[in-house]
VEXTOR-714514 format. One record per atom (N, C-alpha, C): atom name; residue number from 1; x, y, z; chain. Coordinates in nm, 4 decimals. Last residue first. Layout:
BEGIN
a,k,X,Y,Z,c
CA,NUM,X,Y,Z,A
...
//
This chain:
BEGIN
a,k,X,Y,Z,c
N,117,-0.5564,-1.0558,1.8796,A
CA,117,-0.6177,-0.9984,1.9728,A
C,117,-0.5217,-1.0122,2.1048,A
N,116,-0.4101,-0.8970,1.5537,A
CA,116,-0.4579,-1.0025,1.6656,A
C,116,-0.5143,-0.9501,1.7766,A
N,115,-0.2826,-0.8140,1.2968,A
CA,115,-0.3887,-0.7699,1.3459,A
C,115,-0.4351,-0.9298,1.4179,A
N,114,0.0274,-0.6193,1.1917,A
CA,114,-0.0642,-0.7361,1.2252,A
C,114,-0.1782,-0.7173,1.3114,A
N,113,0.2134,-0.5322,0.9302,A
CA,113,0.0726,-0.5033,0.9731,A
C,113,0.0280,-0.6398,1.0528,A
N,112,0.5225,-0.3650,0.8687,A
CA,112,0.4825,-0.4844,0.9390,A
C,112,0.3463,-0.4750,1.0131,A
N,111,0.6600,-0.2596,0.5851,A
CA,111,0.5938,-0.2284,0.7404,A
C,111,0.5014,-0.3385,0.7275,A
N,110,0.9135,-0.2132,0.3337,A
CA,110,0.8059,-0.2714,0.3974,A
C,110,0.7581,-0.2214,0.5030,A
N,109,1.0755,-0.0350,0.1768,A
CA,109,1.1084,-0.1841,0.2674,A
C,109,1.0233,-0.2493,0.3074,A
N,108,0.9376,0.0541,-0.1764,A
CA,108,0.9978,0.0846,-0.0489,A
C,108,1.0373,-0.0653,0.0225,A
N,107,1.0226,0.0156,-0.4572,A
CA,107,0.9627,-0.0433,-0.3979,A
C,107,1.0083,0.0116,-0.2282,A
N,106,0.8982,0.0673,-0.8379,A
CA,106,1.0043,0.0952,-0.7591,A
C,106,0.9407,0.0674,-0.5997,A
N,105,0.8997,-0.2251,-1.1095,A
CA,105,0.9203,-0.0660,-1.0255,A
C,105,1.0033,-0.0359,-0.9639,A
N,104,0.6329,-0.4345,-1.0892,A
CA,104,0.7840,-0.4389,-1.1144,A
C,104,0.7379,-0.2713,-1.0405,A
N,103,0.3851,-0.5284,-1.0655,A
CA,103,0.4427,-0.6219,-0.9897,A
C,103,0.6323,-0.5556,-0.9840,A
N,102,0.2490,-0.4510,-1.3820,A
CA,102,0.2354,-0.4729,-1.2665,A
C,102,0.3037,-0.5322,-1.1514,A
N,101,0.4879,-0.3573,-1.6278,A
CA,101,0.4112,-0.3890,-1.5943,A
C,101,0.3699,-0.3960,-1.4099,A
N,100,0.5817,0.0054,-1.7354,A
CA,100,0.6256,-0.0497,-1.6919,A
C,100,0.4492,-0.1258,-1.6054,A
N,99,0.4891,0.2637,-1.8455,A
CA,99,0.4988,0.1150,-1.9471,A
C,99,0.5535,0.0214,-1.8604,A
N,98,0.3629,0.4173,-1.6641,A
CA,98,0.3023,0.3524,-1.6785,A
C,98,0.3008,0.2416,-1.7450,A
N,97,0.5933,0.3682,-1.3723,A
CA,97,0.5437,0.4460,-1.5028,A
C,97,0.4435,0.3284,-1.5806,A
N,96,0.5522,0.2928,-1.0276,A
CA,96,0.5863,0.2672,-1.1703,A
C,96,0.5311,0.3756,-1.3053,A
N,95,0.5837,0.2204,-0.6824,A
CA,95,0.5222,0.3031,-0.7743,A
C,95,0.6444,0.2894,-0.8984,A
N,94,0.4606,0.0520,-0.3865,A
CA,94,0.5668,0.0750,-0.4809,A
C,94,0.4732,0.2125,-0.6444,A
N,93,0.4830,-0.0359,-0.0377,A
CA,93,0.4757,0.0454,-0.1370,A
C,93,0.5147,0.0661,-0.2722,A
N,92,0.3714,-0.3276,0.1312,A
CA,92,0.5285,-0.2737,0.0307,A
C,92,0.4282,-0.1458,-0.0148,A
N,91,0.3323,-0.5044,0.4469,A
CA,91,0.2839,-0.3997,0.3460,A
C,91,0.4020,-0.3198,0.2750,A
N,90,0.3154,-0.7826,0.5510,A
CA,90,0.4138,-0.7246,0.5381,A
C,90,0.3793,-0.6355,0.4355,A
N,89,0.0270,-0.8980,0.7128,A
CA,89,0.1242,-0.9025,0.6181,A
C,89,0.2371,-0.7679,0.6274,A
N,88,-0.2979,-0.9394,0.8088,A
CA,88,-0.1842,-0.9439,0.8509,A
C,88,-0.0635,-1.0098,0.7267,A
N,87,-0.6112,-0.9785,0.7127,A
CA,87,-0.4928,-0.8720,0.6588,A
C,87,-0.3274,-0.8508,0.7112,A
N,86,-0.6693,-1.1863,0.8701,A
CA,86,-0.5923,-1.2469,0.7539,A
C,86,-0.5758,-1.1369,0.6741,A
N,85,-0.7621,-1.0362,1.1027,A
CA,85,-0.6235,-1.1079,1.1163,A
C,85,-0.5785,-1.1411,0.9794,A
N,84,-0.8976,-0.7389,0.9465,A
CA,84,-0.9064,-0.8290,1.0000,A
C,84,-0.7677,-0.9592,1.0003,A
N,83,-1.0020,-0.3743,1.0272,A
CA,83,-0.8873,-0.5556,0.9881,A
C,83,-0.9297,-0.6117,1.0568,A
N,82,-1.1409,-0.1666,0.9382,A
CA,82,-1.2709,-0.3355,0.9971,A
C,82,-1.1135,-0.4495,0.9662,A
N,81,-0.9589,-0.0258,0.7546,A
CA,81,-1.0380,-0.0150,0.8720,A
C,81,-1.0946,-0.1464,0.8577,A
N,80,-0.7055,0.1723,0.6489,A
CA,80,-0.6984,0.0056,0.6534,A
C,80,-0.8351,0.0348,0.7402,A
N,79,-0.5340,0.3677,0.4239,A
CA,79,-0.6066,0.3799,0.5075,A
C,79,-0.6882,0.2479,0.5671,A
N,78,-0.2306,0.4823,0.2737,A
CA,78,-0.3495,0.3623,0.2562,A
C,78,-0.4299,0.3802,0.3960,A
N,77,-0.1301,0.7240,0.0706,A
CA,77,-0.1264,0.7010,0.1758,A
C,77,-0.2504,0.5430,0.1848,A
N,76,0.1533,0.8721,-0.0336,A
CA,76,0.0427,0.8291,-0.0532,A
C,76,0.0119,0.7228,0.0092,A
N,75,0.3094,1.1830,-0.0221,A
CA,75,0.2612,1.0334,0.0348,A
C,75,0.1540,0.9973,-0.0357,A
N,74,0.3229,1.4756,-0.0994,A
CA,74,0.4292,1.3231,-0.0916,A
C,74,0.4416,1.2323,-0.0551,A
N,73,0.0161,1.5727,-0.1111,A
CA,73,0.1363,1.5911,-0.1478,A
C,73,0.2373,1.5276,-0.1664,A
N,72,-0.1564,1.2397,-0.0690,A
CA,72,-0.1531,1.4182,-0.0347,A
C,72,-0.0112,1.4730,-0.0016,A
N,71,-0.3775,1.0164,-0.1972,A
CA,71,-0.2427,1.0674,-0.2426,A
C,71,-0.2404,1.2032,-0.1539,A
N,70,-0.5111,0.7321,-0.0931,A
CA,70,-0.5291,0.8400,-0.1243,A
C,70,-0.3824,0.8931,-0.1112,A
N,69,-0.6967,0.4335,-0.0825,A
CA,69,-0.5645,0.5081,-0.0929,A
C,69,-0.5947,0.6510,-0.1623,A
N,68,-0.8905,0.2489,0.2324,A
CA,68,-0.8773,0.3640,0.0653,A
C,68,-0.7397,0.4033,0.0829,A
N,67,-1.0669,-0.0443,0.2794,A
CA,67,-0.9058,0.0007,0.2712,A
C,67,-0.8998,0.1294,0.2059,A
N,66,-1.2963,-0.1530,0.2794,A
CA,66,-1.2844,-0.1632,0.3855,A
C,66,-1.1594,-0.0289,0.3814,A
N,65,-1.4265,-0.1738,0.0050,A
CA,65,-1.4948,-0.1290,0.0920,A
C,65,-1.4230,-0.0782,0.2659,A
N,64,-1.2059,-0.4413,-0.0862,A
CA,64,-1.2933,-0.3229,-0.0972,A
C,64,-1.3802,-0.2767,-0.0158,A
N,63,-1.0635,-0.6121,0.0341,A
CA,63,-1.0204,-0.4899,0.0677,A
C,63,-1.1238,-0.3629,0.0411,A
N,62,-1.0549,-0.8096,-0.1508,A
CA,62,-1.0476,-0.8243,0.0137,A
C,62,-1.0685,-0.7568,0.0808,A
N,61,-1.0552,-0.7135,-0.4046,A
CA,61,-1.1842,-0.7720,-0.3862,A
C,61,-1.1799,-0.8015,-0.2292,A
N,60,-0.8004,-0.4460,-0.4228,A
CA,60,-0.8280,-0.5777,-0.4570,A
C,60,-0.9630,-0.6316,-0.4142,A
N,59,-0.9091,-0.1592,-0.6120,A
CA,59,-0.8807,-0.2499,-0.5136,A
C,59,-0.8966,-0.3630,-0.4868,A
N,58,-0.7914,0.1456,-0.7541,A
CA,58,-0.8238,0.0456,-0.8286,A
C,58,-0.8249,-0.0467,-0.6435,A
N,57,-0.8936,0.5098,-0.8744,A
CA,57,-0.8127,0.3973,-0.8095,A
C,57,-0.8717,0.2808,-0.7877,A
N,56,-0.7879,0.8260,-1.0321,A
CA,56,-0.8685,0.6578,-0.9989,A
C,56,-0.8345,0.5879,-0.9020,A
N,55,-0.6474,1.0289,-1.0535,A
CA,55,-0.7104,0.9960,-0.9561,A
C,55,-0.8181,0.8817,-0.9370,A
N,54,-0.4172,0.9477,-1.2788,A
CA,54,-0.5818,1.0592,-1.2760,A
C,54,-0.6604,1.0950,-1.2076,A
N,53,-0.2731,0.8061,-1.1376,A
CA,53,-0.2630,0.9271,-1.1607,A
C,53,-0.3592,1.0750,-1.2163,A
N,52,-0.3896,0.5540,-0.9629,A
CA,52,-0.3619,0.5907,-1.0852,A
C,52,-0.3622,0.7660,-1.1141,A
N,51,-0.3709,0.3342,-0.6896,A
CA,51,-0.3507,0.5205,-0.7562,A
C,51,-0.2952,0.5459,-0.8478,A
N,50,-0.4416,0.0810,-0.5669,A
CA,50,-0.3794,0.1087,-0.6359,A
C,50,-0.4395,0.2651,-0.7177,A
N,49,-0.4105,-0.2504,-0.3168,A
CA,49,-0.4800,-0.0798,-0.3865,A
C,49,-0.3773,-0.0183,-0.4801,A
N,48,-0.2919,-0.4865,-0.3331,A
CA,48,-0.4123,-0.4445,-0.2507,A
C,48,-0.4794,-0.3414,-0.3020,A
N,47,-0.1557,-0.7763,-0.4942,A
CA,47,-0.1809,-0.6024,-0.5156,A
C,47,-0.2667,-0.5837,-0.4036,A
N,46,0.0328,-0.9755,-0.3410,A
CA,46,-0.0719,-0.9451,-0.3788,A
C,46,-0.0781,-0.8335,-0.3759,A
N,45,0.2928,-1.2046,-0.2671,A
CA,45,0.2790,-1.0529,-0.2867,A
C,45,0.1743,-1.0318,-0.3616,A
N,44,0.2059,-1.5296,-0.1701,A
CA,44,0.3195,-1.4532,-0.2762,A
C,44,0.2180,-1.3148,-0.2434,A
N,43,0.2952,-1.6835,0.1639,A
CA,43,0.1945,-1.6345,0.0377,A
C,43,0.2833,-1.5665,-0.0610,A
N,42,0.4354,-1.7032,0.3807,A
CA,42,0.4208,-1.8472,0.2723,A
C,42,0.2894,-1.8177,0.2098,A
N,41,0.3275,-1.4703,0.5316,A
CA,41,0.3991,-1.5345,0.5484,A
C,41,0.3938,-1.6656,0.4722,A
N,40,0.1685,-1.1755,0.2944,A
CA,40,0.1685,-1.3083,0.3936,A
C,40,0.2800,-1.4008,0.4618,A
N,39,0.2500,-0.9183,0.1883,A
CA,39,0.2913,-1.0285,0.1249,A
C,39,0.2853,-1.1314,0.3134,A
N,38,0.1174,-0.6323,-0.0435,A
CA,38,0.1290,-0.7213,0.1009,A
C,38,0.1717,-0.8535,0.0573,A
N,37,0.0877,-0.3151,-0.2271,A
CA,37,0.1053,-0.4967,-0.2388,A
C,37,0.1382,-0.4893,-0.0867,A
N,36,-0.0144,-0.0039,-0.3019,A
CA,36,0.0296,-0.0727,-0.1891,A
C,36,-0.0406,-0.2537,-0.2347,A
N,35,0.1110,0.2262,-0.5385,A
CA,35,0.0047,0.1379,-0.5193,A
C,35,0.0898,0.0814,-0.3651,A
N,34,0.0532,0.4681,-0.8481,A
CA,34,0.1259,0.4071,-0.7041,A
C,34,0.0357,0.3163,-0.6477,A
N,33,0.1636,0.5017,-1.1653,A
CA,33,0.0647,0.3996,-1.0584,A
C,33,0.1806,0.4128,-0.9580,A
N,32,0.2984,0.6869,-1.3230,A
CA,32,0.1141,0.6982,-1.3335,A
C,32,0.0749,0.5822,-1.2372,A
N,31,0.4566,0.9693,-1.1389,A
CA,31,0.4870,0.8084,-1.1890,A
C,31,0.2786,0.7942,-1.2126,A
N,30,0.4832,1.1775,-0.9894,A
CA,30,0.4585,1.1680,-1.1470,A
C,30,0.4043,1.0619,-1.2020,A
N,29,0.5816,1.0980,-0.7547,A
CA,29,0.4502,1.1458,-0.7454,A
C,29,0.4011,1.2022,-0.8622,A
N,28,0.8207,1.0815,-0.7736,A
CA,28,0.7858,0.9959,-0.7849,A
C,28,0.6065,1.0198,-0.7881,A
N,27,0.9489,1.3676,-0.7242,A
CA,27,0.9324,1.3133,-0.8669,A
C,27,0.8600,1.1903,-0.9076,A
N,26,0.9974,1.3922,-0.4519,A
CA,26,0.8748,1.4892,-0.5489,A
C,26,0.8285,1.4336,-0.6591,A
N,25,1.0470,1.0921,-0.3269,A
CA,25,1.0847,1.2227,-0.3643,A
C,25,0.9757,1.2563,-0.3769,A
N,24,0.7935,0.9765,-0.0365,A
CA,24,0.9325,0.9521,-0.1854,A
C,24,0.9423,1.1055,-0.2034,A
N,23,0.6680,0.8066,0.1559,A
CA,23,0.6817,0.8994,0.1555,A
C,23,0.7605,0.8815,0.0425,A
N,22,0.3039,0.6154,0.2808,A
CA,22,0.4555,0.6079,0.1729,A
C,22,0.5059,0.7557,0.1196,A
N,21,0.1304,0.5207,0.5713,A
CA,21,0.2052,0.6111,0.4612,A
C,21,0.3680,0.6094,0.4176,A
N,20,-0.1465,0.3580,0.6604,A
CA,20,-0.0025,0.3424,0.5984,A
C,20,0.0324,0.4344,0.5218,A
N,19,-0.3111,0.3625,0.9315,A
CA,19,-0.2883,0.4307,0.8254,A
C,19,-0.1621,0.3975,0.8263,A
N,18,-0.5956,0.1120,1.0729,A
CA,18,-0.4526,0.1863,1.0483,A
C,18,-0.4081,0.2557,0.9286,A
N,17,-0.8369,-0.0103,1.3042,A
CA,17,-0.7876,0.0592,1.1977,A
C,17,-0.6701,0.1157,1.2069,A
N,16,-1.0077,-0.3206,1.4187,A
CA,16,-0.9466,-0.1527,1.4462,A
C,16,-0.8960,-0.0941,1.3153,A
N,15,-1.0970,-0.5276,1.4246,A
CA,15,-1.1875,-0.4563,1.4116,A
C,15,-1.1500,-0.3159,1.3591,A
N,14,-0.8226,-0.7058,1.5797,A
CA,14,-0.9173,-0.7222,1.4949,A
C,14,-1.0264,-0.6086,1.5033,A
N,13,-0.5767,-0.4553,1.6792,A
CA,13,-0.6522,-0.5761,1.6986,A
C,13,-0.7969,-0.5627,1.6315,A
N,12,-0.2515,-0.4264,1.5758,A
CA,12,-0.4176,-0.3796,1.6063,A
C,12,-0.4684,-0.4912,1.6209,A
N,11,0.0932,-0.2986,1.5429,A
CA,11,-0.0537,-0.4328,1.5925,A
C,11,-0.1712,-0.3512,1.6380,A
N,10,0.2048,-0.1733,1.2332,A
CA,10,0.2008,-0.2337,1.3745,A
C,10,0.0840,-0.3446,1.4175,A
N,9,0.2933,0.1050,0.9879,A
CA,9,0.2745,0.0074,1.0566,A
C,9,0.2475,-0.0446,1.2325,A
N,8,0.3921,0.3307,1.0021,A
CA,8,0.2286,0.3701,0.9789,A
C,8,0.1868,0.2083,1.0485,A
N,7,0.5708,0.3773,0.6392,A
CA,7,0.5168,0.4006,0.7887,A
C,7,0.3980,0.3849,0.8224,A
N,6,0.7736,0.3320,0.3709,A
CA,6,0.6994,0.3259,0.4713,A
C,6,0.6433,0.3769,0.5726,A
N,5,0.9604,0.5173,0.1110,A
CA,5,0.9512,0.5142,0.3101,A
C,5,0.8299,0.4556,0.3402,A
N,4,1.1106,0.5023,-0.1504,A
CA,4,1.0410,0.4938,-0.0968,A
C,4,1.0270,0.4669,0.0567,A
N,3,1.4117,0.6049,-0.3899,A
CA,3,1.3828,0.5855,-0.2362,A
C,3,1.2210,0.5679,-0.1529,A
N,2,1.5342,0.5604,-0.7001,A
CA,2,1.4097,0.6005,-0.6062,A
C,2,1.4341,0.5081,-0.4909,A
N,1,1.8330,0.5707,-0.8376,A
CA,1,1.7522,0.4866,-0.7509,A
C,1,1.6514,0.5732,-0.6749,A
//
C-alpha cells in the first residue's frame, strides 16, 4: 500500500492563494501520472492538474492559467492563485502507472480548500 500526505489546505478568501503539497515514498515519484482531483460537496471528483513524468502537464479548463503543479523531490505540489469560492472542495492527491486508467490508483486523504470571505 502507497501512502500519500496532503497538506497545505484551509480558508482563503476569494482572490488569495494556496499551496497544496503531496508527500509519498521515493518510489511513487516513478509512477508516470501524478495529479490533484477535488471533489465539491454533491459534485463527483474532477481532475484539476496533472504531472506526467516527462514533465508535462495537463489542466482542467477552470484552472488554467490560474493553478500550476509542479514536482520537487517528494512532493508534488499544486499551487492555487486568483481562488475563487467555486474552487472550494476537498483536494485528493493521487498518482498511477501509466496502464493504469484515469480516476483509479493511488490516493492520499484529502485537504480541505475553502475560499470565502
Amino acid at each position: 500500500q502507497v501512502e500519500l500526505v496532503e497538506s497545505g489546505g484551509g480558508l482563503v478568501q476569494p482572490g488569495g492563494s494556496l499551496t497544496l503539497a503531496c508527500a509519498g515514498p521515493g518510489n511513487i515519484f516513478h509512477m508516470h501520472y501524478m495529479g490533484w482531483y477535488r471533489q465539491a460537496p454533491g459534485k463527483q471528483r474532477e481532475l484539476v492538474a496533472t504531472y506526467i513524468r516527462s514533465g508535462y502537464s495537463e489542466y482542467a479548463l477552470s484552472v488554467k492559467g490560474r493553478f500550476l503543479i509542479s514536482r520537487d523531490k517528494n512532493t508534488v505540489n499544486l499551487q492555487m492563485n486568483s481562488l475563487q469560492p467555486e474552487d472550494t472542495a476537498v483536494y485528493y492527491c493521487n498518482a498511477r502507472p501509466l496502464e493504469v486508467p484515469s480516476g483509479q490508483g493511488y490516493w492520499g486523504q484529502g485537504t480541505q480548500v475553502t475560499v470565502s470571505a
